[in-house]
BAVEX-161985 format. One record per atom (N, C-alpha, C): x, y, z; residue in one letter. Coordinates in steps of 0.1 Angstrom, whole numbers, plus 5000, padded with zeros to 4 digits. Last residue first. Example, Ala and Ser with C-alpha at 12.3 -4.5 7.8 and 13.67 -1.06 7.14 Angstrom:
# BAVEX-161985
512849785071S
513749895071S
512950005079S
513249435078A
512349555078A
513249675078A
# end
This chain:
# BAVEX-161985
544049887667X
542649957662X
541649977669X
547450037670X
546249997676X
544950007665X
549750057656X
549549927651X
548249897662X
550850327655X
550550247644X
549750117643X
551950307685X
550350387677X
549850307672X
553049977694X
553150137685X
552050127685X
553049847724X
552249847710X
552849997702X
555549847747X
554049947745X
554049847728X
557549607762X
557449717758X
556049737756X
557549377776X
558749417770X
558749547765X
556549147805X
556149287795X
557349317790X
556848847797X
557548937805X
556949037798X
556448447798X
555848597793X
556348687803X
558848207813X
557148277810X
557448407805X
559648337781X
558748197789X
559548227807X
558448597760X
559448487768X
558348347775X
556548857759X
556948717750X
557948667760X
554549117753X
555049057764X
555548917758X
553049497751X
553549367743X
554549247759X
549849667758X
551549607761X
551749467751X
547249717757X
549049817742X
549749727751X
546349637788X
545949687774X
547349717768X
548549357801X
548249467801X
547449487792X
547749027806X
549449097797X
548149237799X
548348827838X
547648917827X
548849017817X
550748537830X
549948647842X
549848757831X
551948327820X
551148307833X
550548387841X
552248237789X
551748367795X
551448297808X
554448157769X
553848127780X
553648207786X
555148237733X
555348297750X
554448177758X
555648157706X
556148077714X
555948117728X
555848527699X
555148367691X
555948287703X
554248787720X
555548707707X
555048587707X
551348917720X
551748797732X
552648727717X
550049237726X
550349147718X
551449037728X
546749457732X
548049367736X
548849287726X
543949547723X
545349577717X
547049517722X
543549477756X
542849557748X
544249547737X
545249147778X
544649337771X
543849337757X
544448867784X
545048947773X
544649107773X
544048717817X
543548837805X
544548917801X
544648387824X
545248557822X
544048587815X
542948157834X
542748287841X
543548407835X
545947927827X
544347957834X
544248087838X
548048027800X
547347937811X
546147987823X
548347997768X
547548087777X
547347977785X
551247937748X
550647907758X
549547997771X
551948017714X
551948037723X
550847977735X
551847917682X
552647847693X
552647887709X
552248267668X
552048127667X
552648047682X
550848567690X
551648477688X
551848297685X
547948697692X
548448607708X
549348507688X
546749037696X
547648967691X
548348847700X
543749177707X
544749127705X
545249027699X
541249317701X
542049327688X
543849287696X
539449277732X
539149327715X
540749387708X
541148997752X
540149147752X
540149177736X
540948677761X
541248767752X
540648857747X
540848457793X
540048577781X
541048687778X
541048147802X
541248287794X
540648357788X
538947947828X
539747967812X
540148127809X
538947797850X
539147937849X
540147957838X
536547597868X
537547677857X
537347787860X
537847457897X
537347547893X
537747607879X
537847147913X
538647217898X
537347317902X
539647047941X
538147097932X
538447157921X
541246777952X
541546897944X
540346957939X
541346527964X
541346637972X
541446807964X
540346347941X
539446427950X
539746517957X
541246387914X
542346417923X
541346447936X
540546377885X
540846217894X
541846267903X
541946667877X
541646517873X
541846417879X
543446927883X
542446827895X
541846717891X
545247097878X
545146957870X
544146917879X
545047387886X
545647257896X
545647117893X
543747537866X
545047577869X
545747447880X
542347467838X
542647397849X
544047427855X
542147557812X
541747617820X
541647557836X
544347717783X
544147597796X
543247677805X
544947737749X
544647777764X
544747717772X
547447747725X
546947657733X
546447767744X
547947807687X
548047867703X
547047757713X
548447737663X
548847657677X
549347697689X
548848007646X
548547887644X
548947807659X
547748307662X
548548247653X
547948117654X
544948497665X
545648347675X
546148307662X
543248837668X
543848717663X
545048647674X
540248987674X
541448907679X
541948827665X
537449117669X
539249167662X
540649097668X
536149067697X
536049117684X
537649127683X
537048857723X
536448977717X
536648967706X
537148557740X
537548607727X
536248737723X
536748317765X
536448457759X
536748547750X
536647957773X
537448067774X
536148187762X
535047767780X
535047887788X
535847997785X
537847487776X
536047547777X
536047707786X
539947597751X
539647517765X
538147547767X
540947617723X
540547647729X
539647557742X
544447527701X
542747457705X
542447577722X
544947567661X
544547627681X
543847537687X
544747487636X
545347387651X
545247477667X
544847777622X
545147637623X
546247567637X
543548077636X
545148007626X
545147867632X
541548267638X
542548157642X
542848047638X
540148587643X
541048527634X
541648417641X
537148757643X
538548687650X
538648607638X
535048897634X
535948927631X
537348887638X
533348887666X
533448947652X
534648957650X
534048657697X
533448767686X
533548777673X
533148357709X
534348427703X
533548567694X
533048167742X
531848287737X
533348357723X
532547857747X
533147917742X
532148077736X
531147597758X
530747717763X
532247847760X
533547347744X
532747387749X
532847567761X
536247357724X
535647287731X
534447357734X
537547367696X
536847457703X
536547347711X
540147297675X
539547257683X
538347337697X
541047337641X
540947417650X
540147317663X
541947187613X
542147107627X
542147217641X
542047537597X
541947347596X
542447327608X
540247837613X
541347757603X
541347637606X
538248047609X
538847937619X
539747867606X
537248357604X
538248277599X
538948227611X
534448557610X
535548517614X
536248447609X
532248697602X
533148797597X
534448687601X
530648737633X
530348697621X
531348747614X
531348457666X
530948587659X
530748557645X
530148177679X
531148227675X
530448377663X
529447987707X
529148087695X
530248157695X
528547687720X
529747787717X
528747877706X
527247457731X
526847617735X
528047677733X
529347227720X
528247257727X
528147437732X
532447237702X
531547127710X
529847267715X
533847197674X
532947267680X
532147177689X
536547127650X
535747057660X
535247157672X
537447057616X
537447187628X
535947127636X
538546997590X
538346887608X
538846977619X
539347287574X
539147127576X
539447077592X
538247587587X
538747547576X
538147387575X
534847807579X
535847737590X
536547627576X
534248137580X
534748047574X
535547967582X
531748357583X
532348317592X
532848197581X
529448497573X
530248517567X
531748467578X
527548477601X
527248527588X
528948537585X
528048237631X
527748387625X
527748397610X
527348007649X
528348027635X
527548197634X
526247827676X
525947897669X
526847997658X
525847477687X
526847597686X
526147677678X
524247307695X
523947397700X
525047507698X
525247077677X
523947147674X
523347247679X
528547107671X
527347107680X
526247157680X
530746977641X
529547117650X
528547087657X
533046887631X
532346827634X
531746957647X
533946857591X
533846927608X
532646837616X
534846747566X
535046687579X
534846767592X
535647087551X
535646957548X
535946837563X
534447417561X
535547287554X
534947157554X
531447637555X
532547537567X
533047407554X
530447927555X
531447887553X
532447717558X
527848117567X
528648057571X
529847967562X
525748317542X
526148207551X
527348157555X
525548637533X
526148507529X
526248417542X
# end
């Protein structure tokens, strides 16, 4: 089965969609993104550019993804999770060199509605990030982490790795 897309998107001719991937309404894909097969983007999602996302992610309306960021297999992103990948703002700042350095989210984490990925964490394997956190530093594999900024708080149950 083919791809799946809403109503009003707007897709880069260089982006690539996977098999059985469903996007919702005025979901915006910029340039050399691929996205896995199996996935569910949801309405007014924002991808920017050189986005790599796996199989079978999940993201919940209004996320927007920065360029470069990394998504494995089996993630999910509540509704209006934000990344960043400019850790110094260096816009129109010549003494500032932007280097990105977008986020990556390892295979089957949990990143909380409303939460903040700032430049450079990596989400663990199975990690989970409570709704609302600001993450400014790597959340572990199994660890769970929420506040502002983000704090490890405890392990993942068993139960709840895949």
């Amino acid at each position: 089965m083919p791809a799946i897309y809403g109503h009003h998107c707007i897709i880069s001719e260089t982006a690539q969609i996977g098999a059985n991937t469903r996007l919702g309404n005025f979901v915006f894909i910029r340039d050399d993104t691929t996205i896995g097969s199996g996935c569910v983007i949801g309405s007014y999602v924002d991808i920017e550019g050189a986005v790599r996302i796996g199989d079978f992610v999940s993201l919940q309306s209004g996320c927007y993804l920065t360029r470069g960021v990394i998504i494995e297999d089996e993630v999910f992103c509540g509704p209006r999770v934000v990344t960043i990948n400019d850790k110094f703002m260096s816009y129109r700042r010549p003494s500032l060199t932007f280097t990105r350095a977008a986020p990556r989210l390892l295979r089957a984490a949990r990143i909380g509605a409303g939460s903040i990925l700032c430049p450079g964490v990596v989400i663990g394997e199975n990690a989970l990030v409570g709704a609302g956190s600001v993450v400014t530093r790597d959340v572990p594999d199994r660890c769970m982490a929420m506040g502002n900024p983000a704090r490890i708080t405890g392990k993942v149950p068993a139960d709840q790795i895949i």
